[in-house]
C-alpha positions in Angstrom: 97.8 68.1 146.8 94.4 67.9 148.0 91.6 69.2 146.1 90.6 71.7 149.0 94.1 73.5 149.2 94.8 76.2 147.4 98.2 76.4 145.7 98.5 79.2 147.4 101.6 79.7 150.1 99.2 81.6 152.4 97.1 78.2 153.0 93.9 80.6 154.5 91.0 79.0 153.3 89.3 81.2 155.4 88.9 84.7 155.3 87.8 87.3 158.4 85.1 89.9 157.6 87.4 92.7 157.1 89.2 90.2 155.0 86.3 90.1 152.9 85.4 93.5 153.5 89.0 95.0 152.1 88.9 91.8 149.4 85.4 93.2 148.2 86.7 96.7 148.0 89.5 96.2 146.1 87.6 93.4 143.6 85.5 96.9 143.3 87.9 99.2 142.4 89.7 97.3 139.9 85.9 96.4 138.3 85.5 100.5 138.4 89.0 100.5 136.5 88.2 98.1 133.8 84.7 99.7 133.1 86.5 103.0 132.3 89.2 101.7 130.4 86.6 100.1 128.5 84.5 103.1 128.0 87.1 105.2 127.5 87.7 102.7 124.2 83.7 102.9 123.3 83.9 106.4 122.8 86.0 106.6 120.0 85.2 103.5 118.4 83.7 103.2 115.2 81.1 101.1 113.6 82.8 97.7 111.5 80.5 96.2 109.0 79.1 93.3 111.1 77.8 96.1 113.3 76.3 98.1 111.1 74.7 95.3 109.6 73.0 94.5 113.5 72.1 98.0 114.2 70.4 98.5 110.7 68.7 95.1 111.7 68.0 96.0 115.1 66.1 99.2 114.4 63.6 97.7 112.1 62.7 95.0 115.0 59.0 96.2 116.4 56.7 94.5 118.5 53.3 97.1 117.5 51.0 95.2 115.8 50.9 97.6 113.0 54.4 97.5 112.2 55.2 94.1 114.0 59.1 92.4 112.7 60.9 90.6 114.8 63.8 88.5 112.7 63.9 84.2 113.2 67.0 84.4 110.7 70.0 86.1 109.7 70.8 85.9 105.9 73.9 87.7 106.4 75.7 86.7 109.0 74.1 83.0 109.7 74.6 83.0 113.1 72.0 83.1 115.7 70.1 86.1 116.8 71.3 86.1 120.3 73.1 89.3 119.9 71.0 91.0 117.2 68.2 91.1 119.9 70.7 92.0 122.8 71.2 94.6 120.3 67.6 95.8 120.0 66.9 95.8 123.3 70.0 98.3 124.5 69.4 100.6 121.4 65.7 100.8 122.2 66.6 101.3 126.3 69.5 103.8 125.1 67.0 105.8 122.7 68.8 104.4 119.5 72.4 105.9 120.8 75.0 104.0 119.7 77.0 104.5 122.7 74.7 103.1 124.6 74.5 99.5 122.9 78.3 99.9 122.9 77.8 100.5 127.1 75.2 97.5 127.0 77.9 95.1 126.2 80.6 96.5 128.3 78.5 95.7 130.8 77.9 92.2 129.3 81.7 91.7 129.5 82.6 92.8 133.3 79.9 89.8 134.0 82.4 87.9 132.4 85.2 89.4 134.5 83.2 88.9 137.6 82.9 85.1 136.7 86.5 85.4 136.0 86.8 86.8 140.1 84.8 83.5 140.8 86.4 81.1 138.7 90.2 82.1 140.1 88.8 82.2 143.7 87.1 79.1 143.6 90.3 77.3 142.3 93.0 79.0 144.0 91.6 81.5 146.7 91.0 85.0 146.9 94.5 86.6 146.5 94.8 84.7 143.1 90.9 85.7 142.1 92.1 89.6 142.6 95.7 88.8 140.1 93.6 87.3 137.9 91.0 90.8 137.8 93.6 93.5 137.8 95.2 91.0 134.8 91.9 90.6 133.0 90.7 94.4 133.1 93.7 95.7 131.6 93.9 93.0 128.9 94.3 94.5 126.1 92.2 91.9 123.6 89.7 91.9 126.4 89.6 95.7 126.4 89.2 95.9 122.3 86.4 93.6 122.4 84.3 94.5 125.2 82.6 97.4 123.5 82.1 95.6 120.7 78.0 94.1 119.9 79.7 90.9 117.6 78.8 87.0 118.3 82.5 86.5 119.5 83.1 89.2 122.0 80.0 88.9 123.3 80.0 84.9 123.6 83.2 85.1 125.4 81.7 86.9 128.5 80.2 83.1 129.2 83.2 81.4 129.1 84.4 81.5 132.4 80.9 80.7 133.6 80.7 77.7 132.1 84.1 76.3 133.2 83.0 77.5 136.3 79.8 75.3 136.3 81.8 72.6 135.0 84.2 71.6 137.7 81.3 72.3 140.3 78.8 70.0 138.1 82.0 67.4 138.0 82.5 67.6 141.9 79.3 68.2 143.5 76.5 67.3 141.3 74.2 69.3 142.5 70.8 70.4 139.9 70.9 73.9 140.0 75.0 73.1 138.9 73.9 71.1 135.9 71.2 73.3 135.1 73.3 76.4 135.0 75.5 74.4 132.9 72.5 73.7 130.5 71.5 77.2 131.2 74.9 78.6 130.0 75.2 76.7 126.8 72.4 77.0 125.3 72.2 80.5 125.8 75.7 80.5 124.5 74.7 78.7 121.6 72.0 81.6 120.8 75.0 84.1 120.5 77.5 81.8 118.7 77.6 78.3 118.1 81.4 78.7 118.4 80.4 78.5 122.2 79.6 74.6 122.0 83.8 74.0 121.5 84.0 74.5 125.1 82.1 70.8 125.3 85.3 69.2 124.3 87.2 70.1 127.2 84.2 69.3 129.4 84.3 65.8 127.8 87.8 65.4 128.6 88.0 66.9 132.2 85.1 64.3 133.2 87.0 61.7 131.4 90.2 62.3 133.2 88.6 62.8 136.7 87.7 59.6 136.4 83.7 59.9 137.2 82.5 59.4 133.2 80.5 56.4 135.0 78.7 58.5 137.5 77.9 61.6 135.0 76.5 59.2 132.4 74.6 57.7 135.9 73.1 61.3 137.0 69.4 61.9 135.9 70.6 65.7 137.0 73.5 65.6 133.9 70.1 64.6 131.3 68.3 67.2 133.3 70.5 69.8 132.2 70.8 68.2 128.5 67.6 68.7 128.0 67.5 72.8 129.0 70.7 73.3 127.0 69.2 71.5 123.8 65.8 72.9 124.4 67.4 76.7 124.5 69.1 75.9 121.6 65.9 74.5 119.6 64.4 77.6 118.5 67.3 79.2 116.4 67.9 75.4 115.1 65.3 74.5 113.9 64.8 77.6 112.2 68.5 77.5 111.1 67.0 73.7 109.6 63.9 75.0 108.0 65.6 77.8 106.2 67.9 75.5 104.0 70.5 75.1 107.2 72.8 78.0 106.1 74.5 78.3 110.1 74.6 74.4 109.6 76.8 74.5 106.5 78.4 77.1 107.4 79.8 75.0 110.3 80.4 71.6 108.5 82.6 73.7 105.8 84.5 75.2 108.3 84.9 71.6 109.8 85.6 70.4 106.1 88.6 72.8 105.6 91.2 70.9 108.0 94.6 72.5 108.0 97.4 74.4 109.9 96.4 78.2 110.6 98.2 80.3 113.6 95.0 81.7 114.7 95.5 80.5 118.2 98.7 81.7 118.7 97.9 84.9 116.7 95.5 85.8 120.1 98.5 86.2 122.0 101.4 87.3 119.8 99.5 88.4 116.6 101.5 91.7 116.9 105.1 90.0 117.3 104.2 87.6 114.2 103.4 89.7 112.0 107.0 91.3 111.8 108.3 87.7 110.4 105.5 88.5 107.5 106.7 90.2 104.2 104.3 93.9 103.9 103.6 92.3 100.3 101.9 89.5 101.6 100.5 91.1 104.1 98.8 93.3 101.2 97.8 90.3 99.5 97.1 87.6 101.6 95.3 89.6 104.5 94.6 93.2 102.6 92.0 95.5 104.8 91.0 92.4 107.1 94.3 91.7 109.5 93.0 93.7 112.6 91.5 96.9 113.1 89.7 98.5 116.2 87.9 96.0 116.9 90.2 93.1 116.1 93.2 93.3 118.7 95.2 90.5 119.7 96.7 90.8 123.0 99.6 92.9 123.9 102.7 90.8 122.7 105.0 90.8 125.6 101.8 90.3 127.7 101.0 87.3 125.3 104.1 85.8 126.4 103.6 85.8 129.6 100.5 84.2 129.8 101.8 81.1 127.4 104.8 80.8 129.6 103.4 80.9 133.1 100.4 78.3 131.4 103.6 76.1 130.3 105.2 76.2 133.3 101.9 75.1 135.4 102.4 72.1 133.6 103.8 70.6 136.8 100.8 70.3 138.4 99.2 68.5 136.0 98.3 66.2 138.3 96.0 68.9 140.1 92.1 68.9 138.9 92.2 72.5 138.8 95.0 73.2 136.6 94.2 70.2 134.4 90.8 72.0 133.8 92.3 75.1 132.6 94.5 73.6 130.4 92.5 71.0 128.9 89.9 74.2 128.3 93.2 75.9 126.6 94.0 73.0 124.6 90.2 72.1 123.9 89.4 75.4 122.3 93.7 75.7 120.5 93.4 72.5 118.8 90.2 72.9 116.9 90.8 76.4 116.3 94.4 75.6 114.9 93.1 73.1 112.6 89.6 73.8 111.6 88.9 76.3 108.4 92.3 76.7 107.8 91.6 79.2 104.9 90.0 81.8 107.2 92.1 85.1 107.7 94.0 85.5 110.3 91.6 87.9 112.0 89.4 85.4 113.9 91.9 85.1 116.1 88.5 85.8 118.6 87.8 81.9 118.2 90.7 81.9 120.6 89.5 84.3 122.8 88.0 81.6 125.8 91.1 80.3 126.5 92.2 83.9 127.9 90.0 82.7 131.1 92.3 79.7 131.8 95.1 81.4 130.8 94.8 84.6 133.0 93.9 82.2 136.0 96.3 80.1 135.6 98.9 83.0 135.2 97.7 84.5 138.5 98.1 81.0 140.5 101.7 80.9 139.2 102.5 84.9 140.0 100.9 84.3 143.4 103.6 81.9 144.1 106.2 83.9 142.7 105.4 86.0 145.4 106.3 84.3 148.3 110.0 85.4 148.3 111.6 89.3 147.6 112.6 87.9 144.0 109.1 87.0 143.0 107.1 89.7 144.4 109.7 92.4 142.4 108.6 90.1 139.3 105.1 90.2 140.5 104.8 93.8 140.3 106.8 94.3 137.1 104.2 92.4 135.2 100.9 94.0 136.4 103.1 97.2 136.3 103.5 96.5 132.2 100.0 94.8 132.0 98.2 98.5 133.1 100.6 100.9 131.9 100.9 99.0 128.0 97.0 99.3 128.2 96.8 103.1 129.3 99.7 103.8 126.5 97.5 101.9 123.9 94.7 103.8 125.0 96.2 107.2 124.6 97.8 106.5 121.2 96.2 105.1 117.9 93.8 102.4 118.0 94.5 100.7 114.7 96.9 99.0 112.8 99.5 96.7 113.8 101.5 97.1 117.0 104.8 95.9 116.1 108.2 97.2 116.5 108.7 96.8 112.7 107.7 100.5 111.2 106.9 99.1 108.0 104.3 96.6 109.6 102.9 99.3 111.3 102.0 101.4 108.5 100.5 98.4 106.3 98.3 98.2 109.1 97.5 101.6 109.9 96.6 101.6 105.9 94.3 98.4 106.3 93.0 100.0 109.2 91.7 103.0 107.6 90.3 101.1 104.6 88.5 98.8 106.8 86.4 102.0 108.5 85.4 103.0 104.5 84.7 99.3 104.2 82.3 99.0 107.3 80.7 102.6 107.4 80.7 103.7 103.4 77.7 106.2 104.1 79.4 108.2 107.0 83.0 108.0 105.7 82.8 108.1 102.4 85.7 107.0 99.6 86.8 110.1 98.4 88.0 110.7 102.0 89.5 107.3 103.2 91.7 107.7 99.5 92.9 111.2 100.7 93.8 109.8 104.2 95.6 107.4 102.1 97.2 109.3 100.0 98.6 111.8 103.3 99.5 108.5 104.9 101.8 107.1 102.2 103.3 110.7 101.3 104.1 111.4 105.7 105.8 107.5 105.6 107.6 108.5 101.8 109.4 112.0 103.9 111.3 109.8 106.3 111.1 106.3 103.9 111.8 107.3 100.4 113.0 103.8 99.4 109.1 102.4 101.1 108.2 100.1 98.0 104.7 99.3 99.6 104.1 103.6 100.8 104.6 104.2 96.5 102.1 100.8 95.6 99.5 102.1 98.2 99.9 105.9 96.9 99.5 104.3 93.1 96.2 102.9 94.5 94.6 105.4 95.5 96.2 108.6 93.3 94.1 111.7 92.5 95.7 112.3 89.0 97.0 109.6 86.1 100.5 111.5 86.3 100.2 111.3 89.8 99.4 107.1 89.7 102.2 106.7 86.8 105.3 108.4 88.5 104.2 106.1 91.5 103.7 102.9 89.6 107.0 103.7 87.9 108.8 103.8 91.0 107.7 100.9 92.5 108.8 99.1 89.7 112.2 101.1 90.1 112.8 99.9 93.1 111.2 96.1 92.8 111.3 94.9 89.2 109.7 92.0 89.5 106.9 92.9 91.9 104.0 91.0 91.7 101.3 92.9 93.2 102.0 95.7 91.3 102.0 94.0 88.0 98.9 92.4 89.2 97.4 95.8 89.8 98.7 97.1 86.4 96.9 94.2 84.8 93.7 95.1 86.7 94.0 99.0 85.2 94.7 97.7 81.6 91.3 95.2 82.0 89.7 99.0 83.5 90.8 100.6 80.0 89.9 97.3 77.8 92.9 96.6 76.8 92.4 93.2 77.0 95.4 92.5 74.6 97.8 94.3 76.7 96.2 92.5 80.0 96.5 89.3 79.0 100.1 89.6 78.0 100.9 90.8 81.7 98.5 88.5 83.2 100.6 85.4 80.9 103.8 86.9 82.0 102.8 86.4 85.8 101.9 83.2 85.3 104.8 82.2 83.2 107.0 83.1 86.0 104.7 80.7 88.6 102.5 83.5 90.1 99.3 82.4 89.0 97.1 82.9 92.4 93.2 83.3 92.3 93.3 86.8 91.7 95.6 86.3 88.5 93.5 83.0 87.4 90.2 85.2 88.0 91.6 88.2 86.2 93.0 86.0 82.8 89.3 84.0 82.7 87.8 87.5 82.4 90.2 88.7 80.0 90.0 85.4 78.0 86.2 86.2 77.7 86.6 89.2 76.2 88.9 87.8 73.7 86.3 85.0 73.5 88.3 82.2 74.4 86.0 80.7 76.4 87.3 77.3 76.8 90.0 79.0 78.1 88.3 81.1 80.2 86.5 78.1 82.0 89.7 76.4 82.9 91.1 79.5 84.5 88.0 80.2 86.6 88.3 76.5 87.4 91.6 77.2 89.0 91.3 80.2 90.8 88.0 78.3 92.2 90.1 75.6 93.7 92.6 78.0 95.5 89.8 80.4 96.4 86.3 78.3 97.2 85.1 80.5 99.4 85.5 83.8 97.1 82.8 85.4 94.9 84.7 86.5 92.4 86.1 83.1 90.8 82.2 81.8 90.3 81.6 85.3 88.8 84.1 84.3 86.5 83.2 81.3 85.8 79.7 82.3 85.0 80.0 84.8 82.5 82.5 81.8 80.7 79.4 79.2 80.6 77.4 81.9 79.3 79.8 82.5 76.5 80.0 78.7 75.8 76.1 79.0 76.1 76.3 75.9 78.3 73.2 77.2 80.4 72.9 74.4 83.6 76.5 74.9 84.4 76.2 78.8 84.2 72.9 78.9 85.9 75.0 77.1 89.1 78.1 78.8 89.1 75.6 82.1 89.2 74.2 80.7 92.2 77.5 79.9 93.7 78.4 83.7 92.8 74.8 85.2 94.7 75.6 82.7 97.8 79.2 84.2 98.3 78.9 88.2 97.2 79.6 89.9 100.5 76.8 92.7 99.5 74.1 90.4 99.0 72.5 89.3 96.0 70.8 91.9 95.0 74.5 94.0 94.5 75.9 91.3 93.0 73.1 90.8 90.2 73.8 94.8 89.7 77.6 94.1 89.8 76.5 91.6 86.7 74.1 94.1 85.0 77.0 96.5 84.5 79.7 93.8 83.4 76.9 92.9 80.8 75.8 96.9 80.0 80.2 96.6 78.9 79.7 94.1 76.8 77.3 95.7 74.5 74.3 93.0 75.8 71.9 95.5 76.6 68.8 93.3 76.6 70.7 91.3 79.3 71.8 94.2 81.6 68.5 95.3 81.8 67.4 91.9 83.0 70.3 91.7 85.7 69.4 95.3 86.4 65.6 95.2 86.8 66.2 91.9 89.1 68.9 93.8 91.7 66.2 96.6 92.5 63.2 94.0 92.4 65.7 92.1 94.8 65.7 94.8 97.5 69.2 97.0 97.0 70.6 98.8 100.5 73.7 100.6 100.3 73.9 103.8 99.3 76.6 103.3 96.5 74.4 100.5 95.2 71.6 102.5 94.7 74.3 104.9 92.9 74.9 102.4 90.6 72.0 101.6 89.4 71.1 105.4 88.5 74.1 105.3 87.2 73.2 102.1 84.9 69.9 103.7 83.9 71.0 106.9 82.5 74.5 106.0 80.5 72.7 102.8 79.4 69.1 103.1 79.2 68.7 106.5 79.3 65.7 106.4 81.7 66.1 109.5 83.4 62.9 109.1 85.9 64.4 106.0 87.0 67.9 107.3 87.4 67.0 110.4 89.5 64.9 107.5 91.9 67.8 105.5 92.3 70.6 108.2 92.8 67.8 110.3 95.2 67.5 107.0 97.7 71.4 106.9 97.6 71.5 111.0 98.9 69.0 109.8 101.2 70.9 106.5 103.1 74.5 108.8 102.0 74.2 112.6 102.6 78.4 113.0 103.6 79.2 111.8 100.2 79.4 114.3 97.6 79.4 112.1 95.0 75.7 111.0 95.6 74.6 115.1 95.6 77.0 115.8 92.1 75.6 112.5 90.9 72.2 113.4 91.1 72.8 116.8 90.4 73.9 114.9 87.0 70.7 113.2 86.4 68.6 116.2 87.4 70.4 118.5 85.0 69.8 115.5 81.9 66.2 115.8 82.6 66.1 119.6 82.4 66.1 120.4 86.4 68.3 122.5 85.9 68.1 125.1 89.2 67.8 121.8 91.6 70.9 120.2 89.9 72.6 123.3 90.7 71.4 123.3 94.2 73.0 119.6 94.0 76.4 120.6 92.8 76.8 123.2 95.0 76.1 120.9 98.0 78.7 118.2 96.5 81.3 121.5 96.9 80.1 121.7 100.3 81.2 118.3 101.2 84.5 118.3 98.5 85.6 122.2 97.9 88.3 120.0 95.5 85.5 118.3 93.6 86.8 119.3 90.0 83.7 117.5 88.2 81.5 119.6 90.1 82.8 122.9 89.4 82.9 122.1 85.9 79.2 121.2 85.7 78.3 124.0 87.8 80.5 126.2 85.6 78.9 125.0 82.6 75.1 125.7 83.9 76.3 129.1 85.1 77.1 130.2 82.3 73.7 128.7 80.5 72.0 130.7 82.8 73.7 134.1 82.1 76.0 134.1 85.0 79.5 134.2 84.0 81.1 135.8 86.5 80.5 133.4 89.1 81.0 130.6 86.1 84.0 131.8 85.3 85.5 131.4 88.9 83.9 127.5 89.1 85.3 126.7 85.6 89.1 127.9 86.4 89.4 126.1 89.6 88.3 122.9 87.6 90.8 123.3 85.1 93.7 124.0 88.1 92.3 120.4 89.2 93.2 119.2 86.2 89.2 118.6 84.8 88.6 118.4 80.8 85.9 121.2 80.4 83.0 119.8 78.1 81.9 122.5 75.3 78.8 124.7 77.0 76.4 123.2 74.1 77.0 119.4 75.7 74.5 118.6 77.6 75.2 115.8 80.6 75.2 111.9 79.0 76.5 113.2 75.9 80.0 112.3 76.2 80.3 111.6 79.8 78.9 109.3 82.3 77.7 110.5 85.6 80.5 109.5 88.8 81.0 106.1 89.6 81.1 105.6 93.4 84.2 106.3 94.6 86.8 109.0 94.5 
């Protein structure tokens, strides 16, 4: 078939003005449509953690002299900047709404959609292009991630640009073609270097066209080497110059070669999950499956785009379908194999391929419609494609979406624990473990027999009864479950029972359960008991499963310190501060307190002194450390500092206001600490520790009628009342973080 013809039955290859006319309308309309589906999904869509870390970012970049930072680096996330400062620019155009950076890259993405309009019309004429659109805008994955101001989302808006350019650079030649090209990677490369995997297909589409020869020939191909690598020069070099962090990022991602579903995961995440046990979903994916902003495609939609791209196979032998499918296969392969341990969320490696995979599905349901059959077939599948998207929009936007109910609520659980994971100041603990807790009890009504409704309800009960009649039960029901006797391990190491602990923890791995989190757990435990050697071996293991986990060179480090073997501690620390998800300075704080337990108090107060020099920036960390200063230092000034900073970045959490309340009331303040309780009640009328406090100072101050009422509704919530005489720090600690 020649190159010029479309696959298309209609064979028009050209098109009268009203043609155009009604073809530009409707390629209008459905553009309208996908921008308010879109923005209809913005609106309710809340920060995740990557986010928050760009807006924090973005909002300290200023170009005045007096207060000039603009960022060359990105110790958090490693990747380029590309989308930090696309970032900055809509929240300083949008007068720091959020909505408005959200709107920014909606925008970004129908550019991709328009290229997607292109890309179809240029391969297989205009009736395909407007499939493809109405396909594309109701995409489900597509419609997740277009609000959404990450590297992959964003990057992905390029795609079909570039494969655009490529079969035009392959074909014609021309320089503006190749410098596009150039122009497109390398600005791809400043949002993700992810972007560069669309090369590969490149490479083989120009291999199997059979013009390598005249490519390699073209001063216009170097032309447009040298934009793309000279685009890409600034964040690399800085990348180089700052100890290559993006660099070995990417090179152990490449050094972790395995099987991983990722690929497939884009289009039928939701239907594989239902061959998953909940159990290991719990374990092996936790709170990081897929939330709001991580959606695979709609399933049944998924399907259709695999098996319409399987069955173009037939015209292999046409340029323009071995394009797409060599950009399918280009991006699958590496994807499937590379960084095999990463979680099945970044599924959005995947996410290019959707735009050879929609045009491709559009060629093949344009040809379906040239008989009655076809074109009933035709309409049934844009019929699901819009009305699965408008059901999705109008239901829940979280969890799994799989027919199995039991999938569905692990994931509506993960979901909720991811927004206390990415937004802790605005949506504090306390609050995700009641959702939690009304989740698990509304699935326990209709399932009473739900093993994994009574585990999450044990992890996140308000009472000890409350946690042991659960825990009980879940062992009623599965004797031998592992999780749960992993998390009973976990509350025995909480209490010190390190006896007790290791005898569980032995037990698990007698019976061949001995993953990272058991080997991590016994090295700690084996510490404590002070068998050390032991310890090192165990942290060894769990190491080996779990490389890229903190928590195993944590382990590992407090063993060498015990052995006093200080080179090899000194570098598993390092491993440990590279790894923490906080940062360093929240893991050197995490350290201070495991030391403060251990009765080195000299060596807390190093680990502590170095997290604040170190720069600390959530609120619960600053929480923490006023926490560390009063029960272990008692350093009341220093306390009230950190705990005043954490009301400041946290006032929705009403543990910050009781905490400091707490800290104000041990150095004598005692009117603002009651101020403090009473806003903690605010926030949490069901605080107990709060109205026992405030009880307590009541009734210092003479006022024990309205004591009275504050000290009865903490012994209904089940608080031990201290004796009036007992002042705060006495016998009590102030709150941890958390519920």
């Amino acid at each position: 078939m020649a190159l010029h013809e479309p696959l298309s039955a209609s064979g028009q290859s050209r098109l009268t003005v009203a043609n155009r006319r009604a073809r530009g309308v409707t390629a209008g309309a459905i553009l309208l449509l996908a921008m308010a589906v879109r923005v209809i999904y913005a609106c309710a869509l809340p920060l995740n953690g990557d986010e928050g870390h760009h807006i924090r970012e973005a909002r300290r970049i200023s170009l005045q002299a007096d207060d000039f930072y603009l960022p060359l680096d990105s110790p958090v996330s490693n990747h380029p900047l590309g989308v930090l400062y696309l970032t900055a620019a809509a929240n300083w155009a949008g007068g720091g709404s959020l909505l408005a950076v959200r709107l920014a890259f909606v925008l970004l993405s129908l550019a991709g959609l328009v290229g997607l309009y292109f890309l179809a019309d240029s391969l297989f004429g205009p009736r395909a292009a407007l499939v493809a659109l109405a396909i594309a805008a109701v995409d489900r994955h597509l419609v997740a991630s277009a609000a959404v101001f990450l590297e992959s989302p964003a990057v992905v808006s390029l795609a079909p640009w570039a494969i655009l350019l490529m079969r035009r650079c392959v074909l014609r030649g021309a320089a503006t073609d190749w410098l596009l090209l150039g122009f497109v990677f390398g600005l791809g490369y400043w949002i993700s270097t992810v972007f560069l995997v669309l090369l590969l297909p490149f490479g083989l589409y120009v291999l199997l066209s059979g013009r390598l020869l005249k490519v390699l020939k073209s001063p216009r191909m170097f032309a447009g080497l040298a934009l793309m690598l000279l685009l890409m020069s600034p964040p690399l070099v800085v990348d180089l110059t700052t100890g290559g962090p993006n660099y070995e990022r990417n090179v152990g991602k490449v050094g972790e070669i395995g099987l991983s579903p990722r690929g497939l995961l884009l289009y039928l995440g939701d239907l594989m999950i239902c061959f998953k046990d909940p159990f290991w979903i719990v374990e092996n994916i936790g709170v990081r499956m897929y939330g709001p902003t991580y959606l695979p495609c709609n399933w049944v939609m998924g399907l259709v785009y695999l098996g319409l791209a399987a069955a173009s196979l037939r015209f292999w032998r046409d340029e323009r379908v071995r394009l797409l499918l060599l950009v399918m296969a280009g991006v699958m392969i590496p994807v499937t194999l590379l960084d095999a341990r990463e979680l099945w969320n970044e599924f959005t490696w995947a996410s290019s391929t959707l735009f050879a995979a929609i045009p491709l599905s559009a060629m093949m349901i344009e040809r379906m419609g040239s008989d009655r059959r076809g074109r009933v077939a035709t309409w049934c599948i844009l019929g699901y494609a819009v009305g699965s998207t408008f059901l999705f929009l109008a239901g829940p936007k979280w969890g799994y979406f799989c027919p199995d109910w039991q999938r569905t609520y692990v994931g509506r659980h993960a979901a909720v624990h991811l927004r206390w994971n990415w937004n802790r100041e605005e949506y504090p603990k306390h609050e995700m473990s009641r959702e939690l807790r009304s989740l698990a009890r509304e699935v326990l009504n209709h399932h009473p027999d739900c093993t994994v409704a009574w585990f999450f309800l044990e992890q996140h009960a308000r009472s000890a009864a409350e946690k042991q009649e659960a825990f009980k039960r879940v062992l009623e029901l599965d004797p031998d479950n592992r999780l749960m006797l992993e998390f009973r391990a976990s509350d025995l190491k909480a209490l010190r029972n390190w006896p007790a602990a290791k005898e569980l923890l032995d037990r698990l791995v007698a019976r061949g359960d001995a993953s990272a989190r058991v080997s991590t757990m016994l090295s700690e435990v084996e510490c404590r008991l002070g068998n050390y050697a032991a310890a090192v071996a165990q942290a060894r293991r769990a190491a080996a499963m779990k490389p890229e986990e903190s928590e195993p060179y944590r382990a590992l480090y407090l063993a060498y310190d015990g052995l006093g073997e200080r080179a090899e501690a000194e570098a598993a620390l390092n491993l440990y501060l590279a790894r923490f998800m906080e940062g360093p300075a929240a893991a050197r704080l995490d350290l201070a307190e495991e030391f403060f337990n251990q009765g080195r108090t000299d060596k807390g107060r190093e680990f502590l002194e170095s997290a604040v020099d170190a720069g600390l920036k959530r609120a619960d960390d600053h929480m923490a450390a006023g926490v560390l200063y009063l029960a272990w230092l008692k350093e009341v000034d220093r306390a009230i500092e950190q705990i005043r900073t954490a009301v400041e970045l946290s006032p929705m959490d009403p543990d910050a206001h009781f905490n400091l309340g707490y800290v104000l009331e041990a150095g004598g303040d005692d009117l603002e600490a009651i101020d403090c309780y009473r806003s903690a009640l605010r926030l949490s009328p069901a605080l107990g520790k709060a109205h026992a406090r405030l009880g307590l100072l009541l009734v210092r101050h003479g006022r024990a009628e309205e004591a009275k009422e504050h000290l009865e509704t903490a012994e209904r919530l089940g608080v031990a009342i201290p004796s009036p005489d007992e002042g705060p720090g006495e016998k009590e600690h102030p709150a941890e973080p958390g519920p």
